[in-house]
N, CA, C and O of each residue as an XYZ file, in Angstrom:
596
protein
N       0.831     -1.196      0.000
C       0.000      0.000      0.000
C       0.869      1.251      0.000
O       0.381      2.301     -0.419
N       2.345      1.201      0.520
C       2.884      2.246      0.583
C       3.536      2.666     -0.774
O       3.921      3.799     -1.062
N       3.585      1.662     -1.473
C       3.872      2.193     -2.563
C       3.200      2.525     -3.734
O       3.859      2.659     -4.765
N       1.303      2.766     -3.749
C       0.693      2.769     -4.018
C       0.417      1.518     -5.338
O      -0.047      1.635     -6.472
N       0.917      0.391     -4.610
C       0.331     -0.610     -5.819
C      -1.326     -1.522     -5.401
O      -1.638     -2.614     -4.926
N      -1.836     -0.642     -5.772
C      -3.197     -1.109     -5.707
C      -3.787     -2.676     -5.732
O      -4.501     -3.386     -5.025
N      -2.827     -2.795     -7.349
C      -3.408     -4.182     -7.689
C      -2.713     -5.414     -6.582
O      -3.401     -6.327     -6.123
N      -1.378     -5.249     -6.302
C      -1.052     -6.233     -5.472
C      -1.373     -6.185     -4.182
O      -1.239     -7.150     -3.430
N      -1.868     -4.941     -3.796
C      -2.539     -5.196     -2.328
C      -3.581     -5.734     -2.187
O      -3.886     -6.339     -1.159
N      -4.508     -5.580     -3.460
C      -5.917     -6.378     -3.465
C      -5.739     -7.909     -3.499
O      -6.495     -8.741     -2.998
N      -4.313     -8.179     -4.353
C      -4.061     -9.469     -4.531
C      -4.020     -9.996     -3.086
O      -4.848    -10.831     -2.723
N      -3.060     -9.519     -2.243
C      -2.425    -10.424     -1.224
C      -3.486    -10.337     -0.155
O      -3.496    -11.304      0.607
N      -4.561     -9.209      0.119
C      -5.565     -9.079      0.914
C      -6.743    -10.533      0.508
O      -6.995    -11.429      1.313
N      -7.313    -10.443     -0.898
C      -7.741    -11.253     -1.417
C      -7.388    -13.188     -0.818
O      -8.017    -14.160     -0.401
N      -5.797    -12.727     -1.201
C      -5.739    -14.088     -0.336
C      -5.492    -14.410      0.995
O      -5.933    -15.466      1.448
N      -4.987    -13.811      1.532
C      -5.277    -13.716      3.229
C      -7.019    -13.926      3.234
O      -7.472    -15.048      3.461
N      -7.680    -13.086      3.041
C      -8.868    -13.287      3.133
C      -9.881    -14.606      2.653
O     -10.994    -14.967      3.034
N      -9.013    -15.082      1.724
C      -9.902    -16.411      1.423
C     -10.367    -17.707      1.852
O      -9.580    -18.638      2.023
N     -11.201    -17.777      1.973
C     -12.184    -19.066      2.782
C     -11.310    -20.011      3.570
O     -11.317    -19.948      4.799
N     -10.498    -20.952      2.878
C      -9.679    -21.400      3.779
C      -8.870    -20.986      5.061
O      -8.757    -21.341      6.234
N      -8.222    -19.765      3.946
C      -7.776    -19.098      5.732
C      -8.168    -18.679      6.762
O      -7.808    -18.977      7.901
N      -9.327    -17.587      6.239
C      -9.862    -17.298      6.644
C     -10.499    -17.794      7.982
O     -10.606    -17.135      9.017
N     -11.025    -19.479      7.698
C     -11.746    -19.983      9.050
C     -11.212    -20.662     10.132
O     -11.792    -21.224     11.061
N      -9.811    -20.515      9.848
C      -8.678    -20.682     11.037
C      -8.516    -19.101     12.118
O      -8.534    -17.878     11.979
N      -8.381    -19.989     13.045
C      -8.277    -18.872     14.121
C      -7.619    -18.126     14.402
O      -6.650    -18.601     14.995
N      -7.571    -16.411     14.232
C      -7.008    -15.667     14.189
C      -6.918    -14.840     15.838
O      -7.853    -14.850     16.640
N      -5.768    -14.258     16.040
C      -5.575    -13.707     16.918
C      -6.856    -12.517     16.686
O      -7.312    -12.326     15.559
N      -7.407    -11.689     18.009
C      -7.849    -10.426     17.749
C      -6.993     -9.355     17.200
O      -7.395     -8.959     16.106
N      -6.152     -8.893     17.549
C      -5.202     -7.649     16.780
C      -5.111     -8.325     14.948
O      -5.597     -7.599     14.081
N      -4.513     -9.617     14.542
C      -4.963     -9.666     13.719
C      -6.154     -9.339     12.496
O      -6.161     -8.707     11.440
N      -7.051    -10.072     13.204
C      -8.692     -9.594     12.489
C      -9.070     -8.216     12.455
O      -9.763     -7.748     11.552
N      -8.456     -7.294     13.805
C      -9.123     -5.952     13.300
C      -8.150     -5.390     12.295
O      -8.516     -4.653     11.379
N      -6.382     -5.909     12.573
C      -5.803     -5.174     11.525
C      -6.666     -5.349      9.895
O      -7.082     -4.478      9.131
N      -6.699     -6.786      9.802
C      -7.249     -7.225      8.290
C      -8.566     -6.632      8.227
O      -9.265     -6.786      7.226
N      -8.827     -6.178      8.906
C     -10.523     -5.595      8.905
C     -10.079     -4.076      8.357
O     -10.306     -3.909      7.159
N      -9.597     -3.167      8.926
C      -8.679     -2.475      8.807
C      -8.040     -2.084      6.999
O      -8.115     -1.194      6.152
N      -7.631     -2.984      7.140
C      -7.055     -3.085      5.990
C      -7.254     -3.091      4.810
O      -6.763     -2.499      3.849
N      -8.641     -4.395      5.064
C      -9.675     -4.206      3.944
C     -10.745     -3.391      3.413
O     -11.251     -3.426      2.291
N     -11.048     -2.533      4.563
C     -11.524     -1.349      4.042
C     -11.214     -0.256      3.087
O     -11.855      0.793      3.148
N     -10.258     -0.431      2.194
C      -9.939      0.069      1.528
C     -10.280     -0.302      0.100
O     -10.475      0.392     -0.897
N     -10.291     -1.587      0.303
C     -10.573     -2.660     -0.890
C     -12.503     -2.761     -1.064
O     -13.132     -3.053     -2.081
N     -12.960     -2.458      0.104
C     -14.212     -2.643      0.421
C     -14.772     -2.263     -1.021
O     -14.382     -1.280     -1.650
N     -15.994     -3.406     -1.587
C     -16.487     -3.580     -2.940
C     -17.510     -2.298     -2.781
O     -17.679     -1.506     -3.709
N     -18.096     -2.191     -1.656
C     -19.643     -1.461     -1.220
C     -19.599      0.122     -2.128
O     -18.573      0.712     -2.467
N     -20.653      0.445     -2.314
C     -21.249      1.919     -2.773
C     -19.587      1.723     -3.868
O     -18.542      2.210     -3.437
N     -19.615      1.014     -5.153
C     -18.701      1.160     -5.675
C     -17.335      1.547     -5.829
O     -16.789      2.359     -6.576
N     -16.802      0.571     -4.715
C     -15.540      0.648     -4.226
C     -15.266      2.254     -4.075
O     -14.401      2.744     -4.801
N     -16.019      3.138     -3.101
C     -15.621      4.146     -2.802
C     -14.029      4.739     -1.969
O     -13.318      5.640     -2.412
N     -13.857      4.201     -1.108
C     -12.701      4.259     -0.293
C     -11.552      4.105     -1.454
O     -10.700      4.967     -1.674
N     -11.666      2.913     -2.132
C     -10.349      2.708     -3.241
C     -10.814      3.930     -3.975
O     -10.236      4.976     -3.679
N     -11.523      3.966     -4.655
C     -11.957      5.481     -5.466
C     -10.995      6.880     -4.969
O     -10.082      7.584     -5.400
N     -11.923      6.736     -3.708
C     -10.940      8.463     -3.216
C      -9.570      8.263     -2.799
O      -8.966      9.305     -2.546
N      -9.081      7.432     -2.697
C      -7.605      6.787     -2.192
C      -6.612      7.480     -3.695
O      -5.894      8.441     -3.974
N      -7.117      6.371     -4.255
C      -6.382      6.505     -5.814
C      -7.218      7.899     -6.355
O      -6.390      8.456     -7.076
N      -8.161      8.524     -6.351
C      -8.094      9.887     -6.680
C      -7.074     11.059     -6.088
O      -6.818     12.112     -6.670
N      -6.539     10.631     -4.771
C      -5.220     11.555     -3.846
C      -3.951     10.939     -3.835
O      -2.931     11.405     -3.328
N      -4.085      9.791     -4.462
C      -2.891      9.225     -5.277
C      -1.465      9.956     -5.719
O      -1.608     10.621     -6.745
N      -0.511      9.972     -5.327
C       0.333     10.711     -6.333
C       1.114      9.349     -7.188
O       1.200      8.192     -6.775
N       1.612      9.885     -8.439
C       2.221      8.507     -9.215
C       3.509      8.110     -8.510
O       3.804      8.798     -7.533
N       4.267      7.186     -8.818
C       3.962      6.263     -9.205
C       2.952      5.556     -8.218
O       2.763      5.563     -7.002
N       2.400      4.948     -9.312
C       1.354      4.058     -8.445
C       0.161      3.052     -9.926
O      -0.408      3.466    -10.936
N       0.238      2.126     -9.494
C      -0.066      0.829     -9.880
C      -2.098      0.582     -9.422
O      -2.496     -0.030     -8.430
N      -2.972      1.234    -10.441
C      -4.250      0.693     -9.919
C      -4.639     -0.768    -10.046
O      -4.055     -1.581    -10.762
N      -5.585     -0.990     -9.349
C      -6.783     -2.368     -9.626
C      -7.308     -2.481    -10.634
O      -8.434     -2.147    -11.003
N      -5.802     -3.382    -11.554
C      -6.794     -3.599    -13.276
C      -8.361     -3.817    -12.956
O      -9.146     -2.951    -13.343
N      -8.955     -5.222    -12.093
C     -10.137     -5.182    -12.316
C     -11.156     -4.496    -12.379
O     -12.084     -4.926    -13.063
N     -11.321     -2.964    -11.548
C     -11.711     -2.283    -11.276
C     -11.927     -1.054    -12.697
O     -12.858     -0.314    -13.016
N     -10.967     -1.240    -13.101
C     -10.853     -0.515    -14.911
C     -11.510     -1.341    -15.766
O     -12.335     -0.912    -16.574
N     -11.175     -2.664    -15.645
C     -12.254     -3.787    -16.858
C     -13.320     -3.234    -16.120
O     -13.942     -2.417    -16.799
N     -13.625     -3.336    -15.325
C     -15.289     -3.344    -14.939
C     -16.061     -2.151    -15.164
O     -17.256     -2.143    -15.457
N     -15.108     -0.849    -14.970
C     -15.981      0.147    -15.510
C     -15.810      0.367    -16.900
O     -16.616      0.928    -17.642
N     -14.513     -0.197    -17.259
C     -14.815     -0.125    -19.260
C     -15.983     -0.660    -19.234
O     -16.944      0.090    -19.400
N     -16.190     -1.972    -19.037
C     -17.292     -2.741    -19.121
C     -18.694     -1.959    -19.235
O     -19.317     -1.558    -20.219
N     -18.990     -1.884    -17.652
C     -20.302     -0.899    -17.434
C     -20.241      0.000    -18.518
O     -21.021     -0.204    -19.449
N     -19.537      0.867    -18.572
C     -19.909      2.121    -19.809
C     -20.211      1.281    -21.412
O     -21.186      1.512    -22.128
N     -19.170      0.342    -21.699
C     -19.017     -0.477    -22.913
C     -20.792     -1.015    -23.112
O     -21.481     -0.546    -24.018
N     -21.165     -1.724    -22.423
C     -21.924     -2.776    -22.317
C     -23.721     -2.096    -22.256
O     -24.772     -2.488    -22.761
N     -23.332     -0.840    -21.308
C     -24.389      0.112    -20.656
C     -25.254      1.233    -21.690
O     -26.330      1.804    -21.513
N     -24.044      1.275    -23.107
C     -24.133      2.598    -24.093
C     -24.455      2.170    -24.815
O     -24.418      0.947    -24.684
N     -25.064      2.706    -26.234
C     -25.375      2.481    -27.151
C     -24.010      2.608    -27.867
O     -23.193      3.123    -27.103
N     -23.407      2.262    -29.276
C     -22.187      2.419    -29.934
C     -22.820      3.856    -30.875
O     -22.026      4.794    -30.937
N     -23.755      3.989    -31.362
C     -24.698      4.878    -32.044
C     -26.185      5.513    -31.140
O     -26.724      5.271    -30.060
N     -26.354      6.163    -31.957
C     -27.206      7.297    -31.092
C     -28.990      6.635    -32.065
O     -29.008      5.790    -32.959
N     -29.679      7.043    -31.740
C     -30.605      6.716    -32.918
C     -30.726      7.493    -33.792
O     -31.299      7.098    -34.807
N     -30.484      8.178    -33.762
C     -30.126      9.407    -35.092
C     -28.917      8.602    -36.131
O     -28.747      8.860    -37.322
N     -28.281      7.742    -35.451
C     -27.184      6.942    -36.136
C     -25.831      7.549    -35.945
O     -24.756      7.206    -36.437
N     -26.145      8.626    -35.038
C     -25.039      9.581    -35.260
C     -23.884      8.458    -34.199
O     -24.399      7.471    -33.672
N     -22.463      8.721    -34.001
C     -21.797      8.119    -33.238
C     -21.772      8.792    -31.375
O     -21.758      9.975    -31.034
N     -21.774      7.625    -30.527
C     -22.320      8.361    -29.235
C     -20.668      8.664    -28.633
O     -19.669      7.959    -28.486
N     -20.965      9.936    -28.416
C     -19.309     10.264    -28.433
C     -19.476     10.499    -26.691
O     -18.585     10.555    -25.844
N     -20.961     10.609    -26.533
C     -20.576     10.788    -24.598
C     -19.912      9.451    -24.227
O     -18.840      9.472    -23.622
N     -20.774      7.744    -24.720
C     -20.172      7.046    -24.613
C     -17.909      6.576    -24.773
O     -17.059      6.145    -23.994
N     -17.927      6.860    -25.695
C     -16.110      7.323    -26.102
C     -16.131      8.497    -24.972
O     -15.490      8.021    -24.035
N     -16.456      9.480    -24.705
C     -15.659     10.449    -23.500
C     -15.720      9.419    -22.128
O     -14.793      9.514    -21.324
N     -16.486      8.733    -21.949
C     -16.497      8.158    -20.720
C     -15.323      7.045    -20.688
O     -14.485      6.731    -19.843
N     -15.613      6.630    -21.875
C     -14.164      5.621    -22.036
C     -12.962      6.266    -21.848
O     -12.181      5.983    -20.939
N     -12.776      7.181    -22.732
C     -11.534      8.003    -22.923
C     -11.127      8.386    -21.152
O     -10.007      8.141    -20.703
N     -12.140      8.954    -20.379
C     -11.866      9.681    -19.111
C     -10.975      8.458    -17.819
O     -10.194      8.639    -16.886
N     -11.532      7.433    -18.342
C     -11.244      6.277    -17.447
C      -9.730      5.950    -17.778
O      -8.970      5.567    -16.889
N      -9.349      6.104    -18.999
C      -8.196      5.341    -19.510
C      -7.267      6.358    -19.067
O      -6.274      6.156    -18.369
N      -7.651      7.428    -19.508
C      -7.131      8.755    -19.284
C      -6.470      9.277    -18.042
O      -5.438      9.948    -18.000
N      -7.328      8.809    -16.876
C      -7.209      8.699    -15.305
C      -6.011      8.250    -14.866
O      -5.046      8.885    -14.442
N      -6.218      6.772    -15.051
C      -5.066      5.681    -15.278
C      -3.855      6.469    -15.909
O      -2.719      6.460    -15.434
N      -4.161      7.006    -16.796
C      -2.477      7.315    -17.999
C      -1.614      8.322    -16.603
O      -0.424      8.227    -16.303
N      -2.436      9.047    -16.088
C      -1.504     10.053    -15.574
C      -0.489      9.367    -14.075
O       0.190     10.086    -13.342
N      -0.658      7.651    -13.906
C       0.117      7.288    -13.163
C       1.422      6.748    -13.958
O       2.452      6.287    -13.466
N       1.125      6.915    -15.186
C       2.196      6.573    -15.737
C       3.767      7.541    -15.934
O       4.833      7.175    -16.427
N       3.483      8.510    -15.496
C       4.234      9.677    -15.269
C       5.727      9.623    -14.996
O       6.656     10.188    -15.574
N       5.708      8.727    -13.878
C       7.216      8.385    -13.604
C       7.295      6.973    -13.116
O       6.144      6.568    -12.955
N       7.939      6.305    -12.897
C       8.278      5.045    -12.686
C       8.985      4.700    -11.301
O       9.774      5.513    -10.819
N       8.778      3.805    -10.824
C       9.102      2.775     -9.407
C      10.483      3.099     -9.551
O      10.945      3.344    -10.665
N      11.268      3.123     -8.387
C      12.947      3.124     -8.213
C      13.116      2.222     -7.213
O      13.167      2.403     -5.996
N      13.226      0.866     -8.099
C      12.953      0.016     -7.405
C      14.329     -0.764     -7.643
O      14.941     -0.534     -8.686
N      14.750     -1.521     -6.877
C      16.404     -2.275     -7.302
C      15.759     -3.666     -7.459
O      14.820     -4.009     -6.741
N      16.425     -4.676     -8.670
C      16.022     -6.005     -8.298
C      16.564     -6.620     -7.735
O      17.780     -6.538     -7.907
N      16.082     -7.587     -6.751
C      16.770     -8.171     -5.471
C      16.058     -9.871     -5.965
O      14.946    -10.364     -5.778
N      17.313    -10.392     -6.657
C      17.176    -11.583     -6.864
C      17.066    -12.596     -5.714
O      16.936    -13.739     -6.152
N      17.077    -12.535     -4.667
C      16.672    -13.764     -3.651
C      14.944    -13.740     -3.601
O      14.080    -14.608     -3.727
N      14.935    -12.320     -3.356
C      13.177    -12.572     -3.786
C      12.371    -13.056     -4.832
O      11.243    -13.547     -4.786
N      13.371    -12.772     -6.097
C      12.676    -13.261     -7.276
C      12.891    -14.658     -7.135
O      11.940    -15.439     -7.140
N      13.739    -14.927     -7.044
C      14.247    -16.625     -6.772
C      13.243    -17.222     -5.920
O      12.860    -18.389     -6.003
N      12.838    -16.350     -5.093
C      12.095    -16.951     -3.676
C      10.618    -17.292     -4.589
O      10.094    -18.385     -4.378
N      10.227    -16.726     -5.190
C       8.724    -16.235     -5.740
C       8.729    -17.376     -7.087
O       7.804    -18.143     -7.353
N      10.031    -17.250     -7.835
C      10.243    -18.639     -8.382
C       8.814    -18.164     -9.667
O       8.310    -18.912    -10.504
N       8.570    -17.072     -9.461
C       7.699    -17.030    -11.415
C       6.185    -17.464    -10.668
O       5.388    -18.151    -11.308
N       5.968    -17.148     -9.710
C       4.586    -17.898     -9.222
C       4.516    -19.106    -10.006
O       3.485    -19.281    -10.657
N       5.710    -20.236    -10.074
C       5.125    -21.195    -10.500
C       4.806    -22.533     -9.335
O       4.262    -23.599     -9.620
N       5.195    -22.214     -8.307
C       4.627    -23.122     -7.415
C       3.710    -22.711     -6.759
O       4.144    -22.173     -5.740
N       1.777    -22.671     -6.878
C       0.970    -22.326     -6.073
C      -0.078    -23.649     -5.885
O      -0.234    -24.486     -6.773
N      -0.683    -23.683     -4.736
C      -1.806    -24.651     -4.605
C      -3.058    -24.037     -5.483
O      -3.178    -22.831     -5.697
N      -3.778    -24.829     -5.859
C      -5.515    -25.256     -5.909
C      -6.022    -24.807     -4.903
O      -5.498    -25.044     -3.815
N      -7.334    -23.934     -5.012
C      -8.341    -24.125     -3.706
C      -8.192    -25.381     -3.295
O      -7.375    -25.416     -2.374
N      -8.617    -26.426     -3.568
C      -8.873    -27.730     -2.969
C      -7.932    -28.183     -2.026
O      -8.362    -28.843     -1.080
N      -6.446    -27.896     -2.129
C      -5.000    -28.614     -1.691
C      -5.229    -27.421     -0.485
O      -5.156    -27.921      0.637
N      -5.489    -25.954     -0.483
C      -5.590    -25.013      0.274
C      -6.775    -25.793      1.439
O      -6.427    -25.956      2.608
N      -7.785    -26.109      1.090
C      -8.796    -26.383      2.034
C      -8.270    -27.138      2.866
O      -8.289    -26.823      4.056
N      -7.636    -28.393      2.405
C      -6.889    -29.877      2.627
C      -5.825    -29.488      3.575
O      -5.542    -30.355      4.402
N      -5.123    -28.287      3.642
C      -4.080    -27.980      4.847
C      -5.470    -27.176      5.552
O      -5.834    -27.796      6.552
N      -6.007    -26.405      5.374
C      -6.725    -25.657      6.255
C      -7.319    -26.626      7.905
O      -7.179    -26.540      9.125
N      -8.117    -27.626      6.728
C      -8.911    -28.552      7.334
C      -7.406    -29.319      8.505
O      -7.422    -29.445      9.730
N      -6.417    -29.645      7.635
C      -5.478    -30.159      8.526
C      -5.245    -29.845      9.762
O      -5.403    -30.639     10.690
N      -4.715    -28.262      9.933
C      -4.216    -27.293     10.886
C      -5.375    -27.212     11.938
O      -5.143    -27.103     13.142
N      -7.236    -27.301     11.159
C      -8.464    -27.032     11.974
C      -8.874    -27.814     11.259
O      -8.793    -27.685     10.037
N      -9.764    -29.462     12.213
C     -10.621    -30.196     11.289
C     -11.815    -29.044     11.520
O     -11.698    -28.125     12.330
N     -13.206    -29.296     10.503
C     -14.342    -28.975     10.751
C     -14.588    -29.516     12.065
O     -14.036    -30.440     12.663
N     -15.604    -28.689     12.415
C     -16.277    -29.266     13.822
C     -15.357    -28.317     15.107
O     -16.139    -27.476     15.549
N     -14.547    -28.254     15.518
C     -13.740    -27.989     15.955
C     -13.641    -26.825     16.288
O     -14.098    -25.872     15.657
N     -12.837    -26.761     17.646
C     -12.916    -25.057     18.748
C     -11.642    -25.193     18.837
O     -11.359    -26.391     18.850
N     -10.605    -24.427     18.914
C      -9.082    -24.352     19.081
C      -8.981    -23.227     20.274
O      -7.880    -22.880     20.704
């Protein structure tokens, strides 16, 4: 978050947050931090909080691709391509344009970032990740169902 990369904070919140882990027992300071935390990400009244976050944004900074498909989408999906006059609906294209447009101005300057090959090494190309299923399968391990810890 401090480095305003949007998309990977949603990532790693996303998975902290997911079902499996999720129903293992968490310390309290934990849960309110992640509670905390996720409010930022919070989907509600159209991800408002991420909205005004990344509107006070300064660059560099990395948004929530999904959050851009989805409002291309809505506008894409929501507009007519033509007007009934036949004419071309250009409010539709400004709304597009404004979104992409938004986005462009984080492109401004770039991360000064060093690469630190033990991490990349460590991360290994995300090519070693579990399945939900293999995830449940340790979950369940650590906490069968049924069960008070």
């Amino acid at each position: 978050r401090k480095l305003n990369n949007f998309n990977s904070y949603l990532a790693i919140l996303s998975a902290v947050d997911s079902a499996p882990i999720r129903r293992l027992e968490w310390q309290k300071q934990n849960l309110d931090a992640l509670r905390e935390f996720c409010q930022l990400i919070d989907s509600s009244s159209s991800f408002r909080a991420y909205r005004q976050a990344l509107a006070e944004t300064e660059p560099p900074c990395i948004p929530y691709i999904g959050l851009i498909l989805q409002d291309l989408t809505f506008v894409h999906i929501g507009n007519q391509d033509f007007l009934p006059n036949g004419e071309v609906n250009f409010a539709k294209r400004w709304q597009q344009f404004n979104i992409l447009d938004n986005m462009k101005r984080f492109k401004k300057c770039d991360y000064e970032i060093k690469k630190n090959t033990k991490i990349l090494t460590y991360f290994d190309n995300f090519s070693n990740y579990l399945c939900e299923e293999s995830l449940w399968q340790i979950s369940e391990t650590i906490k069968p169902r049924g069960t008070r810890r």
